[in-house]
N, CA and C atoms as an extended XYZ file, in Angstrom:
351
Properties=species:S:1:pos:R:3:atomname:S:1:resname:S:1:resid:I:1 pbc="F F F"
N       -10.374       14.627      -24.879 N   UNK     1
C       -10.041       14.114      -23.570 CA  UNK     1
C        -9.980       12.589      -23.598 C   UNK     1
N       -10.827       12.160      -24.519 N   UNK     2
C       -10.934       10.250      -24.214 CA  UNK     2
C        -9.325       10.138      -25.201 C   UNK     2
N        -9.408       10.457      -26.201 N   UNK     3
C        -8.255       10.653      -26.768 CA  UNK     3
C        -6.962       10.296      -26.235 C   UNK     3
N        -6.502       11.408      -25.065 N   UNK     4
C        -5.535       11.251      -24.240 CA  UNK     4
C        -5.467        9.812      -23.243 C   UNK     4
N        -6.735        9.959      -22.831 N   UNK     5
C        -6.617        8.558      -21.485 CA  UNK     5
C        -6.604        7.333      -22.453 C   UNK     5
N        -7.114        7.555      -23.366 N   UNK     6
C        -6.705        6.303      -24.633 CA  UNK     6
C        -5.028        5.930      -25.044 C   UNK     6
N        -4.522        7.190      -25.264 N   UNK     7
C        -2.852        7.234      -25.651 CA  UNK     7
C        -2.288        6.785      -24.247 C   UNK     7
N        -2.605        7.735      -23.182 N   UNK     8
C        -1.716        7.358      -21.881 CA  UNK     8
C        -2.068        5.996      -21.287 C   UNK     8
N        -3.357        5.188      -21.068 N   UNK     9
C        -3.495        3.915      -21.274 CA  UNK     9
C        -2.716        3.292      -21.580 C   UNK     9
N        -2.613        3.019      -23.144 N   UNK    10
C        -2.189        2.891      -24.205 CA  UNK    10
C        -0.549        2.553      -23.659 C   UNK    10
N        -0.015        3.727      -23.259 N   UNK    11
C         1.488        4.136      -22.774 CA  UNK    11
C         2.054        3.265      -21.993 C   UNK    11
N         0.701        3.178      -21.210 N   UNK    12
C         0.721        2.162      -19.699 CA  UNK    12
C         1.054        1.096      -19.961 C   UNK    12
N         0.084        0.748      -20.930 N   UNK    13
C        -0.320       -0.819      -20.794 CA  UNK    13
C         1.703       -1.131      -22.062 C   UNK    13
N         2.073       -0.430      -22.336 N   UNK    14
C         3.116       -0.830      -23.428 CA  UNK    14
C         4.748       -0.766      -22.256 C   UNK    14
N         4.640        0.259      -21.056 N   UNK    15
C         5.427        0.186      -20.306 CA  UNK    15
C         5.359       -1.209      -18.544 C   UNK    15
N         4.040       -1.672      -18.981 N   UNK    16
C         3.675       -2.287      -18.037 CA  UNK    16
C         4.781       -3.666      -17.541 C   UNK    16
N         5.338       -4.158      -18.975 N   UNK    17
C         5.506       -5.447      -18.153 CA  UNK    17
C         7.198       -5.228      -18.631 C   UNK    17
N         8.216       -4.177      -18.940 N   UNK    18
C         9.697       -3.741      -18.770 CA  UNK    18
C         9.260       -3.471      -17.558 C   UNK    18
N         8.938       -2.532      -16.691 N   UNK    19
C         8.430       -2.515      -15.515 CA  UNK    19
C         8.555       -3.452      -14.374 C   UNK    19
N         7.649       -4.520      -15.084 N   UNK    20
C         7.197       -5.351      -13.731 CA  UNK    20
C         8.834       -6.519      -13.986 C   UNK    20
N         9.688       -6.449      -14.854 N   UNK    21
C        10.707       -7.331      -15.350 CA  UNK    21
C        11.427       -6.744      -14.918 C   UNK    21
N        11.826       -5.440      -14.985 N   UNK    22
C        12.606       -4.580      -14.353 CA  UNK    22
C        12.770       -4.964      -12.560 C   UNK    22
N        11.867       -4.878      -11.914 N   UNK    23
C        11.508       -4.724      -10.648 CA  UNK    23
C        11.578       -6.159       -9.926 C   UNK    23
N        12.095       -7.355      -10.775 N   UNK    24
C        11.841       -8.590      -10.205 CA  UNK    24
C        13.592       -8.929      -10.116 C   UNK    24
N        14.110       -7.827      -11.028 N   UNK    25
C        15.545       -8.090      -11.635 CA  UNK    25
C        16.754       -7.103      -10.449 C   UNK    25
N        16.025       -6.070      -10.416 N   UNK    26
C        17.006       -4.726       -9.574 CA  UNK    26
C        16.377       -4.886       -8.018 C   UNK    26
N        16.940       -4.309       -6.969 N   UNK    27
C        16.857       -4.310       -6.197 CA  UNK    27
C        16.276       -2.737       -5.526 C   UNK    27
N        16.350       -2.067       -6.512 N   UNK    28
C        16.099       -0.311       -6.647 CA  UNK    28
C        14.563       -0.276       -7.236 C   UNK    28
N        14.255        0.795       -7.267 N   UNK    29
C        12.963        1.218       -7.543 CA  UNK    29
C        13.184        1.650       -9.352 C   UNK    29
N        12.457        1.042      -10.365 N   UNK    30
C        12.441        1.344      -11.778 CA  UNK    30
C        12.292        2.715      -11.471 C   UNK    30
N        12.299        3.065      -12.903 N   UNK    31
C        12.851        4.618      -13.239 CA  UNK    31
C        11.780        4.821      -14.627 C   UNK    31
N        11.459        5.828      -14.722 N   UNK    32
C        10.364        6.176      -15.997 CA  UNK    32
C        11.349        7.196      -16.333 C   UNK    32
N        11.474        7.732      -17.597 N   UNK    33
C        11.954        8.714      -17.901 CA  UNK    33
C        11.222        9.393      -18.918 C   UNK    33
N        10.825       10.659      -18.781 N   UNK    34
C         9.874       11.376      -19.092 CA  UNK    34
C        10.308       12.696      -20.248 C   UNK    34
N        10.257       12.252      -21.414 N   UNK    35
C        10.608       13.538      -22.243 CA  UNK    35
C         9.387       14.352      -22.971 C   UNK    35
N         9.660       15.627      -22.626 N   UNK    36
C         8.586       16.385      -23.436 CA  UNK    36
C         9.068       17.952      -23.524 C   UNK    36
N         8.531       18.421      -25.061 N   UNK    37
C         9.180       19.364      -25.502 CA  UNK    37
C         8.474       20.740      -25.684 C   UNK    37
N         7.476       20.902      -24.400 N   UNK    38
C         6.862       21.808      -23.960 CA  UNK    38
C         6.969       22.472      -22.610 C   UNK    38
N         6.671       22.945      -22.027 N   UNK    39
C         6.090       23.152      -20.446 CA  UNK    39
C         5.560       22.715      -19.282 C   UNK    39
N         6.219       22.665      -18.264 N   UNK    40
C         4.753       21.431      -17.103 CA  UNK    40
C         3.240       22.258      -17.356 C   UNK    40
N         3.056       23.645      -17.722 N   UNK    41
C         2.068       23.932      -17.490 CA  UNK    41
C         1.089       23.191      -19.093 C   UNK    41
N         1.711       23.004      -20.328 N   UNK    42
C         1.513       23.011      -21.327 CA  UNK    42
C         0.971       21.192      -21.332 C   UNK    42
N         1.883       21.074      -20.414 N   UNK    43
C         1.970       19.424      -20.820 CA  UNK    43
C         0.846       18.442      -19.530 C   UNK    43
N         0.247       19.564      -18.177 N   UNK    44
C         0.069       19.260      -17.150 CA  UNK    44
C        -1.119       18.103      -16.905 C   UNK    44
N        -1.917       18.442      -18.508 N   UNK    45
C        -2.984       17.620      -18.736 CA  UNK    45
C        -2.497       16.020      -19.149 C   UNK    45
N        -1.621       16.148      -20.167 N   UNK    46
C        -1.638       14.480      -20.081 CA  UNK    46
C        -0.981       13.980      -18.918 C   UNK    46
N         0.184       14.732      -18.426 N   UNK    47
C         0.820       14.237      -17.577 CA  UNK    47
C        -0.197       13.522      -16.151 C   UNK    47
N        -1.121       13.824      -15.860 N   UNK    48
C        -2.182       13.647      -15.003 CA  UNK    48
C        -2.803       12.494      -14.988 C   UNK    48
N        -3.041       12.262      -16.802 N   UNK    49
C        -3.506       10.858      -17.426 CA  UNK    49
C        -2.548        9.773      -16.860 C   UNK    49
N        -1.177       10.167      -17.550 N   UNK    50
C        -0.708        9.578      -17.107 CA  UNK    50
C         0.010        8.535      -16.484 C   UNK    50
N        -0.105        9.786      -15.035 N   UNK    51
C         0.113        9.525      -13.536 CA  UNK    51
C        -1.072        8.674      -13.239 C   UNK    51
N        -2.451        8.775      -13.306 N   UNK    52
C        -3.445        7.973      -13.502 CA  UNK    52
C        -3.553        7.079      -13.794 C   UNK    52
N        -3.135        6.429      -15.109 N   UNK    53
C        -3.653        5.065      -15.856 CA  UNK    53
C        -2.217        4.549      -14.834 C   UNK    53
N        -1.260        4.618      -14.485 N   UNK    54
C         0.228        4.093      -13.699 CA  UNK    54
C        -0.487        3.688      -12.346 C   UNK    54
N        -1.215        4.624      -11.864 N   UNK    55
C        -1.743        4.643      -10.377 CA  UNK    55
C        -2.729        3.188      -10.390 C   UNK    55
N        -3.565        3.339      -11.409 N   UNK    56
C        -4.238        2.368      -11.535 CA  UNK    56
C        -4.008        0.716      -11.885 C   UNK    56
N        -2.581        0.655      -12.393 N   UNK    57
C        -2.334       -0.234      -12.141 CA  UNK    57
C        -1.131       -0.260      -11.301 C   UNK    57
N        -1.365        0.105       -9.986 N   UNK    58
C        -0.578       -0.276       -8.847 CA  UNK    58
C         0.911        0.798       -8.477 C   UNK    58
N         1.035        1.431       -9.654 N   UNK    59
C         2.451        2.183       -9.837 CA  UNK    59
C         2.201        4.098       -9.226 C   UNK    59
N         2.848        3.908       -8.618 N   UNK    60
C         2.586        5.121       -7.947 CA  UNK    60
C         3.975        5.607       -7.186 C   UNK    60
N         4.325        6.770       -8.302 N   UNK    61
C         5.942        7.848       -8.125 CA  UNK    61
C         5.997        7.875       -6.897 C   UNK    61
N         7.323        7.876       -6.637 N   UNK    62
C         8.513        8.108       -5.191 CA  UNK    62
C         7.847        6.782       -3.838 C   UNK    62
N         7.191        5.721       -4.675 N   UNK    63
C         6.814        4.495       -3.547 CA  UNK    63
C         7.272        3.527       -4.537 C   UNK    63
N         6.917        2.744       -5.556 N   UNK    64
C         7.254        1.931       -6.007 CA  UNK    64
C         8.139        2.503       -7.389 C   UNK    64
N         7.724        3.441       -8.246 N   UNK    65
C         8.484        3.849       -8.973 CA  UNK    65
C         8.924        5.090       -9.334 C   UNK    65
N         9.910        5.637       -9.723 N   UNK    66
C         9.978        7.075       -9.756 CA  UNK    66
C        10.021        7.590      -11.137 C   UNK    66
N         9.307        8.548      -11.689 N   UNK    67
C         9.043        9.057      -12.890 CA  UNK    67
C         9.921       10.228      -13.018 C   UNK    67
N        11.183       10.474      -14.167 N   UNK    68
C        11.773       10.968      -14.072 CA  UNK    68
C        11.860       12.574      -15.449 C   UNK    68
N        11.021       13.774      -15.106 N   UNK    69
C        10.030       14.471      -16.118 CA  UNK    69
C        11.312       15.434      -16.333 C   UNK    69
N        11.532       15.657      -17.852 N   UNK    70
C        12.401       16.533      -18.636 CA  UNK    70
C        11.689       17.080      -19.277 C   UNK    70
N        11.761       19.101      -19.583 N   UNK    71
C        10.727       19.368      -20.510 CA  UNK    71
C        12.081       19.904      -21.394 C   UNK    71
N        11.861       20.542      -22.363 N   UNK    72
C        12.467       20.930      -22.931 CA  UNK    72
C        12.089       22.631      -23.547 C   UNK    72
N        10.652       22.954      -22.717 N   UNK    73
C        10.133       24.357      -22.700 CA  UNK    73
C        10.539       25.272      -24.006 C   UNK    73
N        10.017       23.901      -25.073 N   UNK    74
C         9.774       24.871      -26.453 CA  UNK    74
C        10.928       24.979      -26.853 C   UNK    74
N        12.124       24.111      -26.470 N   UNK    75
C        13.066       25.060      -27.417 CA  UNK    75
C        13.993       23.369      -28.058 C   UNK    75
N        13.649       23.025      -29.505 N   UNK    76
C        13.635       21.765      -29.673 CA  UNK    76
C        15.168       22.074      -29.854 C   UNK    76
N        16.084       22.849      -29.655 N   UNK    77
C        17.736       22.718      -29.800 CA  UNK    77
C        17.987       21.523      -28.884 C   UNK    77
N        17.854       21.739      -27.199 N   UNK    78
C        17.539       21.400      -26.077 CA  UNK    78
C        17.296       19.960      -25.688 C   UNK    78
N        16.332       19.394      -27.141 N   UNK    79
C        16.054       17.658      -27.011 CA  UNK    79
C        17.151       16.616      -26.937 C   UNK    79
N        18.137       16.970      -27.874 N   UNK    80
C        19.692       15.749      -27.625 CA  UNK    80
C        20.073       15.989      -26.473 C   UNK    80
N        20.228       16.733      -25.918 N   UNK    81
C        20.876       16.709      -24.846 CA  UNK    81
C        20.135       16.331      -23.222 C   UNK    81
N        19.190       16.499      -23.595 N   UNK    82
C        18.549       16.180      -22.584 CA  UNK    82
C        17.991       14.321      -22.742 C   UNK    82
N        18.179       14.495      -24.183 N   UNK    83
C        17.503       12.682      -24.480 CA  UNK    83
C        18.806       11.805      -24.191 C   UNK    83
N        20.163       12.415      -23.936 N   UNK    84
C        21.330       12.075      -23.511 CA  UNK    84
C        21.360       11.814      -22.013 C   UNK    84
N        20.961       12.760      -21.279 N   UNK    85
C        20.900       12.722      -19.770 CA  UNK    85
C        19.900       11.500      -19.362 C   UNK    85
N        18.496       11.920      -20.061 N   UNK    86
C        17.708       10.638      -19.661 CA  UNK    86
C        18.314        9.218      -20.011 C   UNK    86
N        18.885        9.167      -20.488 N   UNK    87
C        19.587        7.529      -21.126 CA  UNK    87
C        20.081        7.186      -20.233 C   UNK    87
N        21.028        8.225      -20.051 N   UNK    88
C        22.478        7.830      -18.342 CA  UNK    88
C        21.773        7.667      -17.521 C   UNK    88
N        20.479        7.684      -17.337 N   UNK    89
C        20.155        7.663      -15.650 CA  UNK    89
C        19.793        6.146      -16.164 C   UNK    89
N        19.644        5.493      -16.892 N   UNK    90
C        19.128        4.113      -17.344 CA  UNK    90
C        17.781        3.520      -16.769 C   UNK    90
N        16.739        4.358      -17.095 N   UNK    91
C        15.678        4.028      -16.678 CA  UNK    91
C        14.956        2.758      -17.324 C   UNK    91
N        14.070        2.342      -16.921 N   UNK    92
C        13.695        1.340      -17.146 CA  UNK    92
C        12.781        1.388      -18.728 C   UNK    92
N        12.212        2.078      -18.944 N   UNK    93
C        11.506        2.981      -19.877 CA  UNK    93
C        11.557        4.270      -20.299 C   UNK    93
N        11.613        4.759      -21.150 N   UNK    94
C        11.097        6.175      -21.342 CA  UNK    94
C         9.930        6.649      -22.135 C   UNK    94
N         9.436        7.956      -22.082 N   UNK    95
C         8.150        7.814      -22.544 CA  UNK    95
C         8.403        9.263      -22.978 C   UNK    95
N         7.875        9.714      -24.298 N   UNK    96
C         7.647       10.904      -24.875 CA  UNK    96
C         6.464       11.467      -25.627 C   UNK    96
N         6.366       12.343      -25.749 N   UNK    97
C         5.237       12.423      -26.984 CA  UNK    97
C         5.566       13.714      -27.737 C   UNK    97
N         5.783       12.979      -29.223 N   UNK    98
C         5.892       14.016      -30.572 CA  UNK    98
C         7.340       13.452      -31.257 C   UNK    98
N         7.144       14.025      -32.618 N   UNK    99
C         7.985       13.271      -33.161 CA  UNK    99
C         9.489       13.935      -33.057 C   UNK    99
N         9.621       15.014      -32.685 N   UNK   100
C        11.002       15.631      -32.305 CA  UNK   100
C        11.560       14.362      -31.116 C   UNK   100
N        10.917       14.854      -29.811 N   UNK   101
C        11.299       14.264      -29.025 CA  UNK   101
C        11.512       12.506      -29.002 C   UNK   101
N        10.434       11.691      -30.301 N   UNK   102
C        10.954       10.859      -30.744 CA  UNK   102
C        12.112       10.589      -30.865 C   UNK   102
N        12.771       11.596      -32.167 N   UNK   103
C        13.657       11.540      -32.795 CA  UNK   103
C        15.178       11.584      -32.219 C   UNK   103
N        15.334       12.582      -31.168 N   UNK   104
C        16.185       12.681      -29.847 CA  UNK   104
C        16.674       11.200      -29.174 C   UNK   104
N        15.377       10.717      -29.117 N   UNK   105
C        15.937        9.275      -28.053 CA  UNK   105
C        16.040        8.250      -28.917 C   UNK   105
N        15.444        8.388      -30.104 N   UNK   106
C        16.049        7.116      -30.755 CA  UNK   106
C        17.562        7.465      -31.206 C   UNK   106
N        18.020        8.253      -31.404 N   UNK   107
C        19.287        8.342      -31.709 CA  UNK   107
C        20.014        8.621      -30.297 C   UNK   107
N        19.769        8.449      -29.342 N   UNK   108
C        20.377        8.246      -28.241 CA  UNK   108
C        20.292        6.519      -27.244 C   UNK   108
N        19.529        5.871      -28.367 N   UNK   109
C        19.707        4.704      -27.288 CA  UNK   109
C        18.877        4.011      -28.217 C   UNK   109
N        19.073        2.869      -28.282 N   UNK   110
C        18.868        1.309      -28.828 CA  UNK   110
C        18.370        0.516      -28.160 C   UNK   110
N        18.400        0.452      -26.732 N   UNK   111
C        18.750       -0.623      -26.202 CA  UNK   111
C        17.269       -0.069      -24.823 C   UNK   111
N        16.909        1.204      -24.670 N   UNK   112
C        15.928        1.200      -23.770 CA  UNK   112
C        15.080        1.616      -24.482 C   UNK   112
N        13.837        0.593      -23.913 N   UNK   113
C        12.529        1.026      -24.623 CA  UNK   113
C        11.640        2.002      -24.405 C   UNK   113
N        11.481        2.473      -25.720 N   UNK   114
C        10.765        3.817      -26.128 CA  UNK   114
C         9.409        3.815      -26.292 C   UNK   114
N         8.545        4.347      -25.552 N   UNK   115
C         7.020        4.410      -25.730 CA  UNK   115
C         6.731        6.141      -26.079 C   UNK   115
N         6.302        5.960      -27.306 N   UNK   116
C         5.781        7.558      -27.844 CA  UNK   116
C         3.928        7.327      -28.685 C   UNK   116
N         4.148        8.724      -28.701 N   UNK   117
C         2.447        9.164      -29.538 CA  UNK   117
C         3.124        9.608      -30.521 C   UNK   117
């Protein structure tokens, strides 16, 4: 458990200031984009972290920013294409965890930054 709030911390503190650069620049609410290649039920625990370590520093979904969650429910065919969709929406960040879903968004984008475990 410390583990996780360590990584999602961790996540935080690495998406913190595209974020706050983002938000001084657009006139819209930043965008998180959320890849993972499990289940909400599978994944519900870190996702919580998080939503948590974000909350805590000030960021809190559908008010200041909106977190935008793709699973890919186990079926790693499923990851390009979906690491394609998240790109187009041009979020400010994206965030994954595992090295598939790594692998998906780095070959889908260069240019937005990638925070993984």
């Amino acid at each position: 458990m410390k583990r996780r709030r360590f990584l999602a911390a961790l996540g935080v503190a690495a998406i913190d200031a595209p974020i706050a650069a983002l938000a001084q620049q657009s006139t819209g609410i930043p965008r998180i984009g959320v890849l993972m290649g499990s289940s909400p039920g599978v994944e519900a625990e870190g996702l919580a972290a998080f939503r948590g370590a974000l909350e805590k520093l000030g960021y809190i979904d559908g008010q200041n920013i909106l977190i935008e969650l793709r699973y890919a429910m186990g079926q790693p065919d499923r990851l390009e294409s979906m690491a394609h969709k998240l790109v187009a929406m041009a979020p400010a960040v994206i965030v994954c965890v595992g090295r598939q879903e790594t692998a998906a968004l780095q070959a889908a984008t260069r240019t937005i930054p990638i925070v993984f475990r």
